[in-house]
Each structure stands twice: as C-alpha cells, then as structure tokens.
C-alpha positions in Angstrom: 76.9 128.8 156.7 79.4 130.7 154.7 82.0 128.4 155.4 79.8 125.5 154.0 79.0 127.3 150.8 83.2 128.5 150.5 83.9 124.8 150.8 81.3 123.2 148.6 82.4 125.8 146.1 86.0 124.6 146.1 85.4 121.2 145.8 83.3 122.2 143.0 86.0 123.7 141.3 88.7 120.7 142.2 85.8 118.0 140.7 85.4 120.0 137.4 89.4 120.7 137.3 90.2 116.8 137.9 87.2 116.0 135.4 89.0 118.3 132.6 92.1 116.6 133.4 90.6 113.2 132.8 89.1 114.8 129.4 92.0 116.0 128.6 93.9 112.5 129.3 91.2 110.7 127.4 91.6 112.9 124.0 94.9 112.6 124.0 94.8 108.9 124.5 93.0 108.5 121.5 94.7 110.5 119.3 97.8 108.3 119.9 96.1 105.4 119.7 94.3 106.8 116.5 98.0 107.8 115.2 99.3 104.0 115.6 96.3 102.6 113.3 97.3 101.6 110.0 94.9 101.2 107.4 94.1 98.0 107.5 93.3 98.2 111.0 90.6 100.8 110.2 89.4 99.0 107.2 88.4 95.7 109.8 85.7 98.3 111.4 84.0 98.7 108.1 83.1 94.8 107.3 80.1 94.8 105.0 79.8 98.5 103.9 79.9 99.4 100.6 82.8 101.7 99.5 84.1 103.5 97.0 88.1 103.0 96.2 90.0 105.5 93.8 93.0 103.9 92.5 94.2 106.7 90.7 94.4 105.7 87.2 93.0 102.5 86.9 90.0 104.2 88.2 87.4 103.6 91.0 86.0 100.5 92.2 82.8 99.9 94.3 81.4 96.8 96.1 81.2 95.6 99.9 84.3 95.2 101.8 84.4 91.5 102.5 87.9 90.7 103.6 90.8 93.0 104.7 94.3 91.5 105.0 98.0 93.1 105.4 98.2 95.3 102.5 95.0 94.6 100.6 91.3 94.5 100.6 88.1 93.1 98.7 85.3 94.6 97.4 82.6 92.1 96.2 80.2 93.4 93.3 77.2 91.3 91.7 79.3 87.9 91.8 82.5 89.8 91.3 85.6 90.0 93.4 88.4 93.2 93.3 91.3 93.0 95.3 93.2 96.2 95.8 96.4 97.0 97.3 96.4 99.6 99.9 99.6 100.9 98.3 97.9 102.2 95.8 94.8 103.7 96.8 94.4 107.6 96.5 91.2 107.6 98.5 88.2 105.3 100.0 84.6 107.1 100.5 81.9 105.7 102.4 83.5 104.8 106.0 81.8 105.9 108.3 83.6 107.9 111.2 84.1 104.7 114.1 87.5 102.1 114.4 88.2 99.3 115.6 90.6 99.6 118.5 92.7 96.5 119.8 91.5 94.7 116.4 94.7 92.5 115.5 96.5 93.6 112.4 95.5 90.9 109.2 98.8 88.8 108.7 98.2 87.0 105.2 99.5 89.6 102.6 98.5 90.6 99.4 100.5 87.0 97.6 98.2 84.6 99.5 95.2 86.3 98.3 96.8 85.6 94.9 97.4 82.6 96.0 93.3 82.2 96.5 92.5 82.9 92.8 95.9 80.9 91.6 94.1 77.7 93.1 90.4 78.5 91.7 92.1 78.7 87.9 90.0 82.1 88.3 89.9 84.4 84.9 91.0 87.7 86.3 91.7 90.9 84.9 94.9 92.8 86.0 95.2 96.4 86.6 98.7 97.5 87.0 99.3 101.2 88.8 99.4 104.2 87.2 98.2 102.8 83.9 95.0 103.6 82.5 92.2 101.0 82.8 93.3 100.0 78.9 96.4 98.7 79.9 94.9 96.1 81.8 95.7 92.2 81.4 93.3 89.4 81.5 94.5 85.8 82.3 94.7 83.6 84.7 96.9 83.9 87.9 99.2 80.8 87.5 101.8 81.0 90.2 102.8 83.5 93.1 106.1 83.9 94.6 106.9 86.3 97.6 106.9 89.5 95.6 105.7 88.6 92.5 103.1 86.5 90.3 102.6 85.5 86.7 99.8 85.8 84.9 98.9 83.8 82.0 97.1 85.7 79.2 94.3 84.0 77.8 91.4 85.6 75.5 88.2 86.5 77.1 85.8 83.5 77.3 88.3 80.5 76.7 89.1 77.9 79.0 92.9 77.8 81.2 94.4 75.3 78.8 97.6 75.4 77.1 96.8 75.9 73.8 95.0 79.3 75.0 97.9 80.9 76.4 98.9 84.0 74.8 102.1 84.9 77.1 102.7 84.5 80.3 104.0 87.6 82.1 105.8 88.3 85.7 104.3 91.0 87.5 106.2 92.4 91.1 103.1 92.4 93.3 104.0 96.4 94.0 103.1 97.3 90.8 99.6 96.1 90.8 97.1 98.0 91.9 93.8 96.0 91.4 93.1 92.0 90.4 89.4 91.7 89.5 87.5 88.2 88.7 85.6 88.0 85.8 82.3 86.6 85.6 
C-alpha cells in the first residue's frame, strides 16, 4: 500500500512538472509571437470598434475602424472618412486586449488609399505632422506618386474645377499625418 501511494505521488509530481513546462512553453510562445506583430496586424483584430487616435499635434480623431492597410488606417465618423498613418500616431485608446494571430499583413500602403479619394474627386482636408490642426490644407487629392501626392487647394464648398484652384502643392506622404473627407 505504501508503495502505491509513493508511486502515485511521483507521477503526481512528474504530470504537474511536465504541465508547468508546457505553460511555461506556451507563454513564451506567445510573447514572441506577440513581439513579431506590427501594428497593423493588431489593428485587423479591432474591425468595427470605435477608437480614439492621438496624432500628436493635429489632435485626436474618433470613429470606427473600417479598413487597416500597410501603414495606415480609417476611422469612419457620421459620413466622414480619416485616414491616418501609423507613423504618426502617439497613441490609440479603445482596443480591447485580444489579436489576431496568423492574420496576413495588409499590402496596399498608405498612396493607394490616396489613390481611393484621388479617383472620387473627394474634398479632403490635409493634416500634415507636427502642425497644429490650423495648418491644415483643404483641396482635392489630384495625383499620387510612390512617396508623395499633390493636393489641389480649393475653397471650402466649390466645385474641383480649374478656375477654383488656389495652388497645388506636393506633399511627401511621410509628412502627413491624417487626410480627412469633408462632407
């Protein structure tokens, strides 16, 4: 009898010492795979929760994430759209605390989403990075090269025509930090 209760007492031990291992191996699993996830990656697990996004000094911007791609997101607000580079965002609040593993990385980058409001004549307003919000530029996005874009300026309210245009400016795609439709 003692001899029963000696050996069901090691196994004991070696089941609880091969389950910590597991543990153990588990954790650390996916803390690597936590430390290959960029943020775009962990952005796909939030679909359709609404989020707060500082930008630093442009400010914060709220909405629904709708779409996440390499280097940007959307947030949609009342009819409005704000796509944000992930370059320059300072912090996002409102993810909740669960990703996406194996979720493939977005490939189209922040110029084809340019491209998207380039081809709907869309009146946007431009928010370059570290500017305050006063600095930004409305227009429309006329054409978008690899790492860059220009922006004709038209007044608030007028139609994309040439007589409108104020200026047409060049803008590297790294120094913008939000492009916003106007309703």
């Amino acid at each position: 009898m003692r001899w029963d209760a000696l050996f069901a007492d090691m196994e004991a031990q070696l089941a609880s010492a091969r389950d910590a291992v597991r543990d153990s191996e588990v954790a650390e699993r996916l803390r690597t795979d936590f430390a290959a996830m960029e943020m775009s990656g962990r952005l796909q697990s939030q679909m359709g929760r609404p989020l707060k996004v500082d930008v630093g000094l442009p400010g914060s911007f709220q909405g629904v994430l709708s779409h996440v791609g390499r280097g940007w997101m959307v947030l949609e607000t009342g009819g409005q759209s704000s796509v944000i580079a992930l370059n320059h965002v300072v912090f996002i609040a409102g993810m909740d605390r669960f990703s996406a593993s194996g979720t493939p990385a977005p490939r189209l980058g922040l110029a084809s989403a340019l491209r998207g409001l380039s081809r709907d004549r869309a009146s946007v307003r431009v928010y370059p990075a570290g500017q305050q919000p006063a600095a930004a530029l409305e227009g429309s996005v006329d054409r978008v090269g690899k790492d860059f874009f220009e922006l004709s300026l038209i007044p608030r309210g007028e139609a994309r025509r040439p007589e409108n245009v104020r200026g047409v400016y060049v803008l590297a795609l790294q120094s913008v930090a939000v492009v916003s439709s106007l309703l």
